[in-house]
Structure formats: structure tokens, C-alpha cells
N, C-alpha and C positions, 0 to 999 in steps of 0.2 A: 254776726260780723266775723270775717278773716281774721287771721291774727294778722297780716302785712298789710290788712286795710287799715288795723284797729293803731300798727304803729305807726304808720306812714299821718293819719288822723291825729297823735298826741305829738308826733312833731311837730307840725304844721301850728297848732297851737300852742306846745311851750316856745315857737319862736315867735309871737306877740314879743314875750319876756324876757327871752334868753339869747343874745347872741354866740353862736359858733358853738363850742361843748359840745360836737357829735357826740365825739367817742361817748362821753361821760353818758348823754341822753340814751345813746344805745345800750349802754352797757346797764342805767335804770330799770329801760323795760324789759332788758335779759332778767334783770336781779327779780321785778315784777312778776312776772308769768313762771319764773322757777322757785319763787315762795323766799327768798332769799334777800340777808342784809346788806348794804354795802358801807364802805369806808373811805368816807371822801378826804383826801389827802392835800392841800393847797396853801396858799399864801392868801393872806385877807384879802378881799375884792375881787374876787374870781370866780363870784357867782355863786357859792357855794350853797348856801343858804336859797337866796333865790328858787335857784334850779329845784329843788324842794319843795318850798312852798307852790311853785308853780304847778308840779308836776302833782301834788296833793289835790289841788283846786283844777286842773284836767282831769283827775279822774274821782272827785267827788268825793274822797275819802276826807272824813275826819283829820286835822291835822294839829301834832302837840311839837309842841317844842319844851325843852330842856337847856336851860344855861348851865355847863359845870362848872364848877369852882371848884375851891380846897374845902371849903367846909360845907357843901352839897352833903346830905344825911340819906341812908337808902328809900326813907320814908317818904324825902322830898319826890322823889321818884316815882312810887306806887302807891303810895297813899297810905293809910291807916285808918283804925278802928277809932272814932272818936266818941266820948260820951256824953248821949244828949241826956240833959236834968228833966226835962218835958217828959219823955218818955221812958225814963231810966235806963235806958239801955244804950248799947254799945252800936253804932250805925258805921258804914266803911264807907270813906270821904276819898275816893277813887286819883290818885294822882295824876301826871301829866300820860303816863305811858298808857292810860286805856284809851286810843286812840289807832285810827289806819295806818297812819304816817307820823312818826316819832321821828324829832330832829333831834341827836344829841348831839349838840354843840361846843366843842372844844371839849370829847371829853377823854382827853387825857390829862386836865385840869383838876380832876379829883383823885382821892387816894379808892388805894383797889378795892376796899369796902363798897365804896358806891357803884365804884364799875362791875362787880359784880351782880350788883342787886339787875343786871339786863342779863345778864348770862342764862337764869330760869326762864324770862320772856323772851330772848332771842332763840334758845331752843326746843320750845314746849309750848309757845303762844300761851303761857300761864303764870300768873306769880303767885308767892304765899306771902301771906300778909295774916301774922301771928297763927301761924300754925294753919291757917285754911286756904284752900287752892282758889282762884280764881280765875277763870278764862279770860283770854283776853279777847276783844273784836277778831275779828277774820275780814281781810286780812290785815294781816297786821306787820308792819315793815318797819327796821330803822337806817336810820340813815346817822351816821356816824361822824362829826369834822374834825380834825386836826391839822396843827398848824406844823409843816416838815423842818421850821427852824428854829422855835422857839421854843427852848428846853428850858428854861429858870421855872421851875412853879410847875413842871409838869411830871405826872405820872406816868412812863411809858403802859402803857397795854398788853396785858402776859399772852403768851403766846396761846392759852385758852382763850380765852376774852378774841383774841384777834383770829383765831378758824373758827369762830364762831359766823362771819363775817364770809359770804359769795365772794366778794371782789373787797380789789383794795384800788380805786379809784384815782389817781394822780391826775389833778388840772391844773393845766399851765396857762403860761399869758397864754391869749388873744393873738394873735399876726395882726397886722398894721390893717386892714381892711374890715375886719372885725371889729378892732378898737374904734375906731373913726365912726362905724355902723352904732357901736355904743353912746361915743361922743353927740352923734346927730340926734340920737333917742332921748338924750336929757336934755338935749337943746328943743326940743319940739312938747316937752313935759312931762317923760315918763317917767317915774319914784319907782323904785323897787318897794318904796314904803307902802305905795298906794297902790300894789297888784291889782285890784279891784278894779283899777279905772282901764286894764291893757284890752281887757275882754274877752278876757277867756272864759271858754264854755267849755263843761264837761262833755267828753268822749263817751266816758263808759261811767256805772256806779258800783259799788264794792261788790252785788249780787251779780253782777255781768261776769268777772272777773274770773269765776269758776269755769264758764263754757267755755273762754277762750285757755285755760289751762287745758282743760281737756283734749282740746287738739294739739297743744303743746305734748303732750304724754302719748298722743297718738304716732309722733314721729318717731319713724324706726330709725335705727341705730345697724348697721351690721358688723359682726363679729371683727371683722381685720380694723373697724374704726376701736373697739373696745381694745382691744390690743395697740392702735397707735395711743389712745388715755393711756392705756399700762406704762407703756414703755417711755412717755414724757413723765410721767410720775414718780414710774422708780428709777428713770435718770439721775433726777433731784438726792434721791436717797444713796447714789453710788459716787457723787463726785467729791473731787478732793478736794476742793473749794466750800463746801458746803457742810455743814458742821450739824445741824438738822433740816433734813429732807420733809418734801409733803407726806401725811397721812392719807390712809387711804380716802376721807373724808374730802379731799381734795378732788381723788378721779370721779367722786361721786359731781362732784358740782361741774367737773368738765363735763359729764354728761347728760346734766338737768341742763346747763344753761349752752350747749350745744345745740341742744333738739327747740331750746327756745330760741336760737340765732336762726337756726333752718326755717323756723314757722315764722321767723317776724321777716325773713328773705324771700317767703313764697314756699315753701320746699317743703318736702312730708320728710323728708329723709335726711339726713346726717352728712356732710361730707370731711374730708379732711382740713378743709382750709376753717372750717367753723370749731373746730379743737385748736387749731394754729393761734388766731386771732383771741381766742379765750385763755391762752394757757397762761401767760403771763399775769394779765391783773387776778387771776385766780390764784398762783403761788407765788406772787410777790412777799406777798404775807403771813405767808405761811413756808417758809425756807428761811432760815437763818444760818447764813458764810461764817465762815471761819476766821479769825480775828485778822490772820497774816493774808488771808485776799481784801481785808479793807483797810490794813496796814497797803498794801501796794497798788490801793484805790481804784480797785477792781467792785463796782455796784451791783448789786442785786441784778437792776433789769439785763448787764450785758451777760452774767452768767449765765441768766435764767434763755434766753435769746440764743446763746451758741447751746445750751441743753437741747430746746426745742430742733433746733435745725441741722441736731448732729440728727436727731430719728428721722428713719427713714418714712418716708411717706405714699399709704398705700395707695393703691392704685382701683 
């Protein structure tokens, strides 16, 4: 299977489920096929959840979820060694995270303790669990919610924690055509509760998932695109607005989930509009302004916006 066959196929069916959410859907199977976390950003009821669940059950993967809270423990997380009296011995009782698709669900709702207990499995597909490694399934993805207004009870996310993280995700309303398309859907009986009944069928299964990476890695890239990455990158790092710039870690993911925009468009090859369209939710989160540009209510995205479109674009 193509990869612009294979996404053009899990749209089609996370829209049983999901009204509108392009971007977000798109920006999934980017995060998908370049190995990569995302951080979904929204107000409650905008699918958020959903789109996850759905997109787990299209592609046959395993699927955990995670409630955080304040008193979330890192155990609850990964599990631990428990001791069976039958056997006398110490047995490892696998948490929510050994799983394809991990939902962590509000978690800026725990203190950094727990948040960190993902930082080993978001960048090593492994955790330790008293001292011994353990692999985690392949592949293995999270997906991250937070709520953008709701600060009483929350643990912001250190700026480790958050480039750990491809994208940083922002869903907004619906447009009135959309919502009405929603409204008609629980009018005729569809629950988000009850995915099961929309009828979605798996596209691919977690063993598929490596051929189509492969053609992902087979798209080329040429030299004057690696220099537009450079130069949106260390934009970031030269403006006065901007108080910490992207790491290099950043140009790396404009150019994994570039070459995956190319292959899910049809294309072997790279262009500059597939860097443009990526730059933003990629260093949204990872650039942090200066106090007196949000003193004069100057936002991330329109910095990050006039950065990209001061660079010149090659040809």
C-alpha cells in the first residue's frame, strides 16, 4: 500500500467518527509514519479524545488510556513488580503505557514526578521499572490532552517534557456546518461512548506500519530545502521577541514529518510549502517569547508566522 493511499483510507474512516479536525487528522498521520508524539491542545468537547480512540481502532493498535490527576503515582503509569505468595516471587504487573496508542489525558493535572515517568518511554520506547529496562510494543505513540484555560490544579509541562513532543496540536470550534453535521449524528444515534457501533474497520495493523515508514525515509530531501529548515529554525533563536529559540531537535522533526507530508501528498521528494505548513505546530512548543512581547499581547503563533515568512523561499 502507498502511503497517500494508506492516508487518504484512515481518513475516510476516522470520518464515520470524527467531524471536520483536518488539520489535527493530518497532522496524526504525520506524527504516525515519523515515529513521533503529539500534544493535543483544546477546550473539552472537541473531540479530543475521540479522534484517538478512533484513530487507535483504524489502525488496529492496542489502545491505553491514562487519567491524570494530582495524586497519579509514576507506578500508576508503568506498572510495577508485584509479589505473588503462590510462587514467591516478584512478577511485573505491566501498566496502562504498554500499549500502541497511550491517551494521556489532562496531563498537566499531575506534579512533574509523574510527568516524567513518559519522558523514558517517549524517547527510548522503554521504561525502568526498579532498576530493569523494558521494551515497550513498537509502535508505540502518545498522545497528550490539555485543557489551554484551565490553570487551578495544574502542572504546567517543563520545557523537556514538551520537545519531547513532534507537534503541539491546537483544536478549535467546529464552523457552523460541521457542528450541525455533529448535531445530525446524535440525532440519528451515534455515542462517542459506543465507537464500536460507527463501523470502523482497520486500514493497516502495527506490523504494516514499518513498509509504509520505509517509503517515508525513502523521500529525498534536497540541500537548499535543508537550509530553508536551518534558517526558520535559527530565526527562532535570533529574535528579540523570543527569549528561548528551537533546538536543534526541532529542525530534525521538520524534516522527518516533512518527507512524511510529501509521501502522504503522493510525492517522493520534499518541497518548500511541506516545511511552511509544518513549522509552526512543530515550534509552537518549543519557543518561549519574552515576557514584555506577551506583556503587549503579542502570541506565539503570530511571531512564530512573521519568523517563517520573513525566510526566503527556495526555489
Amino acid at each position: 500500500m502507498r502511503v497517500d493511499e494508506f492516508g487518504q483510507r484512515v481518513r475516510a474512516e476516522l470520518g464515520k467518527a470524527v467531524v471536520g479536525q483536518e488539520d489535527a487528522i493530518d497532522l496524526a498521520l504525520i506524527a504516525l509514519l515519523a515515529n513521533g508524539h503529539i500534544l493535543l491542545e483544546g477546550l473539552p468537547g472537541l473531540a479530543k479524545t475521540l479522534l484517538v480512540r478512533s484513530l487507535a481502532l483504524t489502525l488496529n493498535f492496542e489502545f491505553g488510556r491514562v487519567q491524570f490527576t494530582p495524586d497519579l503515582m509514576p507506578s500508576d503509569v508503568l506498572g510495577g513488580n508485584v509479589f505473588d505468595p503462590r510462587t514467591v516471587e516478584f512478577t511485573l504487573r505491566k501498566g496502562p503505557i504498554f500499549c500502541g496508542i497511550l491517551l494521556a489525558d489532562e496531563i498537566n493535572r499531575t506534579p512533574p514526578k509523574t510527568q516524567s515517568a513518559l519522558l523514558e518511554a517517549m524517547e527510548e520506547r522503554a521504561v525502568t521499572i526498579d532498576g530493569e529496562r523494558h521494551a515497550l510494543p513498537e509502535p508505540f505513540l502518545v498522545f497528550a490532552t490539555q485543557n489551554p484555560i484551565d490553570f487551578e490544579g495544574t502542572y504546567p509541562l517543563p520545557e523537556a517534557q514538551q520537545d519531547r513532543f513532534l507537534f503541539k496540536v491546537v483544536m478549535t470550534y467546529p464552523d457552523q456546518a460541521e457542528e450541525l453535521a455533529v448535531m445530525r449524528r446524535f440525532h440519528t444515534g451515534f455515542r462517542a461512548t459506543k465507537l464500536e457501533d460507527a463501523g470502523l474497520t482497520p486500514v493497516i495493523g502495527p506490523q504494516d506500519l514499518a513498509a509504509l515508514r520505509e517509503q517515508v525515509n525513502a523521500v529525498v530531501i534536497e540541500d537548499k530545502i535543508f537550509d530553508y529548515i536551518y534558517n526558520i529554525v535559527s530565526a527562532t533563536r535570533g529574535s528579540r521577541q523570543v527569549q528561548v529559540g528551537a533546538s536543534p531537535r526541532a529542525s530534525l522533526a521538520l524534516v522527518a514529518t516533512s518527507k512524511a507530508m510529501a509521501a502522504l501528498r503522493g510525492r517522493d521528494f520534499v518541497i518548500p510549502d511541506d516545511v511552511k505548513s509544518l513549522a509552526v505546530p512543530i515550534l509552537r512548543h518549543r519557543v518561549l517569547l519574552r515576557p514584555e512581547a506577551e506583556v503587549e499581547g503579542i502570541g506565539i503563533e503570530t511571531v512564530l508566522k512573521t519568523l517563517v515568512d520573513a525566510q526566503p523561499v527556495p526555489r
